[in-house]
N, C-alpha and C positions, 0 to 999 in steps of 0.2 A: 607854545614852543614852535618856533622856525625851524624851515627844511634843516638846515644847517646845525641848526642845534640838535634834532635828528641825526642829521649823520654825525655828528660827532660823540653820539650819545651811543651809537651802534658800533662806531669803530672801538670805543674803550672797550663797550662789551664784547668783543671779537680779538682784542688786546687780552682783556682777562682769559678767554678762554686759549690761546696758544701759550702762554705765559705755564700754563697747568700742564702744557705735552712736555714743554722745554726741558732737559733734564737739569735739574739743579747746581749750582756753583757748588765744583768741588771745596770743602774747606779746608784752611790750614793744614798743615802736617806738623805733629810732633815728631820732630826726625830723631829725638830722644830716646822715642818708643819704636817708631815706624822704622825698619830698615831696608823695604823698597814702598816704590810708589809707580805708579801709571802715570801719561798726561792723556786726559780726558779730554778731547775735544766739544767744544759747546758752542749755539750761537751768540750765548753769551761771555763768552773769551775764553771758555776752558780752565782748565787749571789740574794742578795735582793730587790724584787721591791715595791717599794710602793702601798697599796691600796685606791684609791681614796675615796670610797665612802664603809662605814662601815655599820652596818644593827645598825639601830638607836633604839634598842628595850632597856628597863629603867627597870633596879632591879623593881621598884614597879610594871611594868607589869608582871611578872612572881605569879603567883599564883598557891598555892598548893604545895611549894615547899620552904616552910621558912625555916625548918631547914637546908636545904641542901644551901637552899640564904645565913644565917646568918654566916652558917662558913666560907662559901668559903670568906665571904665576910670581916670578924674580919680576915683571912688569908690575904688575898690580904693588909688590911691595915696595919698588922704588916709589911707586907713586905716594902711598901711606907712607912714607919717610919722607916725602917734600921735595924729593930728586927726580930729576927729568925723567920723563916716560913716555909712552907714545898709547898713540891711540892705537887699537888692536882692526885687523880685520882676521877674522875664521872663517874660511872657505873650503867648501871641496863638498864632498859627497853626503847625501842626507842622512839623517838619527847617525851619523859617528859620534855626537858628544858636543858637537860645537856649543848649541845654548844650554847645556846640560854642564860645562865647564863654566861659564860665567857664571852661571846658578851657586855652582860651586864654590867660587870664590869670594861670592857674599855671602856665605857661608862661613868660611872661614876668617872671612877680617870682619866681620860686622862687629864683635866686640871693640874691635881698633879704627874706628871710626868710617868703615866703609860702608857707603847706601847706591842703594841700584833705582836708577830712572827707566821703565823702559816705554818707549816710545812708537809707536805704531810708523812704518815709513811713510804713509799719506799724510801726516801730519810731521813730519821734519821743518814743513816750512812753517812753523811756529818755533824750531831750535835758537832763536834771539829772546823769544818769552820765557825759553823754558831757563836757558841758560843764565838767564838775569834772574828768574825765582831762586836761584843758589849759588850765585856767584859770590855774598856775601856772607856763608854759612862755613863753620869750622869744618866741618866735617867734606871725607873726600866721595865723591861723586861719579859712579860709571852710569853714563847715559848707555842704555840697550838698545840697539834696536836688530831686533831678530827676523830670520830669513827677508834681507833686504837684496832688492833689483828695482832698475828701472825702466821706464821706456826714454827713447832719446828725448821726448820732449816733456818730463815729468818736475814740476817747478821742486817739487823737493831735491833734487839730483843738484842742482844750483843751491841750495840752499843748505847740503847736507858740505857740499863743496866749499861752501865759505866759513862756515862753523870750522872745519879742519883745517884750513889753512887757505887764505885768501880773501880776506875780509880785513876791513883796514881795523877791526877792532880785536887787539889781542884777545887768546882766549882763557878763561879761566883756570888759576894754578889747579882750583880743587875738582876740575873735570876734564874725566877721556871720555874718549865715545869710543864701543864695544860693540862692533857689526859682525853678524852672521850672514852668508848667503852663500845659494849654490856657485854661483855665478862667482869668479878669481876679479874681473874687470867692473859687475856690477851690471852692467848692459849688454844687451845682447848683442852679438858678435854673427857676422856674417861674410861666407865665402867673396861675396861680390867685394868687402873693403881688402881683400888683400892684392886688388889690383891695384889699387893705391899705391903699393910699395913702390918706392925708387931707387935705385942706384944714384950715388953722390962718392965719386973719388971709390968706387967700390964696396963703399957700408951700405948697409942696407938702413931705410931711412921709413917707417908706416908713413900711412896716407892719414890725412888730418881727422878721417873719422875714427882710425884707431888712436891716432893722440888724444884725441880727447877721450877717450873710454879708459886709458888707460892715466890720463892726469887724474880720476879720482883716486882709485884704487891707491895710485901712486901717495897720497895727502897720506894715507894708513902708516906709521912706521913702523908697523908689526904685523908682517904676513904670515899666519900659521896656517897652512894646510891639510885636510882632512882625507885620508882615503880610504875607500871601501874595504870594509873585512873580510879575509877569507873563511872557510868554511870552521877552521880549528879557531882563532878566532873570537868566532861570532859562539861558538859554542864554550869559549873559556868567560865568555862572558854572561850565556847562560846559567852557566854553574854559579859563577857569583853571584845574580841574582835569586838564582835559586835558593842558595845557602844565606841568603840576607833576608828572606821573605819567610823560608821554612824553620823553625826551629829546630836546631842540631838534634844527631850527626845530619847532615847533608845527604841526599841517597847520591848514590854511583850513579856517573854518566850514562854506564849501561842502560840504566830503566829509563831516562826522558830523551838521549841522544837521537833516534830515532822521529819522535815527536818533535823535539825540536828541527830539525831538517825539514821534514814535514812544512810544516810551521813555517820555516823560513820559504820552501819552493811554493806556498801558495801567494805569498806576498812577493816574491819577482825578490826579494833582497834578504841580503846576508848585512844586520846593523845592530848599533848597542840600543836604537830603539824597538828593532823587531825584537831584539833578547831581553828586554823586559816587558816586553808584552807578552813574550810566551813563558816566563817564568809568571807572570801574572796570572795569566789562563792556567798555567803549568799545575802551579801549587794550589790555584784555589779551586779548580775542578777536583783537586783528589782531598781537598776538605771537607768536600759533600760526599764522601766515599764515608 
């Protein structure tokens, strides 16, 4: 055996062994049975995997948050009737409900043929792969992608841009895209761009680094806005939780309303996520009672 035939005898075996870290080609989907999936990134092209078990949480559980339930919700069903809809953006303040309402709504249409993608923002710049794995499939499709931001020079920010509207290739009847994030504009925003601003005939006119933060945002045709609960609230939403987790009757505010306060000032927030985590802690510390 020749040098060469040596190294090429060490590189297969040096092939074998990465080949075994690599994580495996996701397979197929039966979107028959599956009604979300993830996209899996890999170095070998990625792909879609199925999620077995969905967080089973029901539009009616969401409270304090009608207006922002109702549209999303008259949105989602035009789209399941085949009528113009728009892609959502849910913004504003953290655990109010925002990825806990899309959760919801594939909840409630999955019998009627709705499926949830969701999508990790570092990997948006595969939304051409993802969107041709379904663009030929009956069924209607919300791409997720949850608590999204970017930095100005982040290649999926350009590529989550053209997928919405700016790409010479129309986009799919059977998909919207369904974003969460703190962020209204998507990018950070700072004091120094509002020197930018100008007068023109008397309108005021942003400087180009806020046109462009605010042309994504803008692709969204549905801004619903999330805001912070107050203390009455954050506790009418404890009590649902409560009374959905404990088996009736329900106790009186009296006994946990305290607790819960508590609860909320050690975490700095008053949210429908801290009020299920303390009806969490709530009920199941006084089960070992």
């Amino acid at each position: 055996m020749n040098d060469l035939e040596r190294i090429a005898d060490r590189l297969d075996s040096l092939l074998d062994r990465v080949e075994l870290l690599l994580p495996p080609t996701p397979a197929g989907i039966d979107w028959e049975r599956s009604h979300a999936a993830r996209w899996i990134h890999g170095a070998n092209g990625g792909g879609l995997e199925p999620v077995p078990n969905t967080h089973p949480i029901r539009l009616d559980a969401l409270q304090h948050i009608g207006r922002q339930r109702d549209a999303a919700d008259l949105n989602t069903r035009q789209f399941l009737a085949g009528l113009p809809a728009n892609n959502v953006l849910l913004s504003g303040a953290r655990g109010t409900g925002k990825s806990s309402l899309v959760k919801a709504l594939l909840n409630e249409y999955a019998a009627e043929g709705l499926r949830l993608i969701e999508v990790e923002p570092q990997y948006l710049v595969e939304l051409p792969r993802i969107i041709a794995a379904v663009a030929q499939r009956p069924e209607r499709f919300i791409l997720f992608c949850d608590d999204l931001s970017f930095e100005a020079d982040d290649p999926s920010y350009k590529a989550l841009k053209a997928a919405l509207d700016g790409s010479i290739a129309a986009p799919p009847d059977n998909l919207l895209i369904y974003a969460t994030s703190n962020r209204r504009h998507l990018l950070p925003e700072y004091f120094s761009e509002n020197e930018q601003v100008r007068m023109v005939d008397g309108e005021i006119h942003p400087g180009e680094a806020v046109e462009e933060k605010i042309s994504l945002s803008e692709r969204f045709g549905l801004w619903l806005s999330f805001q912070p609960f107050d203390q009455q609230r954050y506790l009418d939403i404890c009590a649902a939780w409560i009374g959905e987790l404990q088996a009736p009757p329900a106790p009186p505010m009296s006994d946990w309303r305290a607790d819960a306060l508590r609860f909320a000032l050690e975490r700095g927030s008053r949210s429908g996520r801290v009020a299920w985590q303390f009806a969490r802690h709530w009920v199941g510390s006084r089960g070992l009672v």
